[in-house]
C-alpha angles and dihedrals in degrees: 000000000000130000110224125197123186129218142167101056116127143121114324121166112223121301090022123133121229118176120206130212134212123195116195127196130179134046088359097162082066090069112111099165137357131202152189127228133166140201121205121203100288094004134114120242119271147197117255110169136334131199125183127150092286084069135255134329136184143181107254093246090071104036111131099015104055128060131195118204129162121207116247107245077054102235099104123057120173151181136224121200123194123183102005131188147196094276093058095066112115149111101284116208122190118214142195141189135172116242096272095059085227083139143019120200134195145195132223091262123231122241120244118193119191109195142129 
């Protein structure tokens, strides 16, 4: 398995940008495809964006605002966040899994705060 540790979340008023940041450790050639979910205070968590080598995917709620990228040597993934608003704030958690979904690791999240 990986170990997986978010950065980058933090206070930013409406239409802000924030970008996170996921560093991953461990078996990382194993990774087929990483993810971010949140969870917001009450709220289940939810799918925010995927990449894997068949390409990108998002939740409806972020397209367009928000982009997934992993870095190529394939230990960084992140997320940039453009024109946020109050119902993106959230713990954000960044996951990964090899391509045979034997396991599904996740890191600790970063908390994002949209707020004036």
């Amino acid at each position: 398995q990986v170990q997986l540790q978010e950065s980058g979340g933090g206070l930013v008023q409406p239409g802000g940008s924030l970008r996170l940041s996921c560093a991953a450790s461990g078996t990382i050639g194993n990774i087929h495809a990483m993810v971010w979910y949140r969870q917001a205070p009450g709220k289940q968590r939810e799918f925010v964006a995927g990449i894997a080598r068949s390409g990108t995917n998002y939740a409806e709620s972020v397209k367009g605002r928000f982009t997934i990228s992993r870095e190529n040597a394939g230990n960084m993934l992140y997320l940039q966040m453009k024109n946020l608003n109050s119902d993106d704030t959230a713990v954000y958690y960044c996951g990964a899994t090899p391509q045979d979904g034997s396991w599904l690791s996740w890191g600790q999240g970063t908390q994002v705060t949209v707020s004036s």
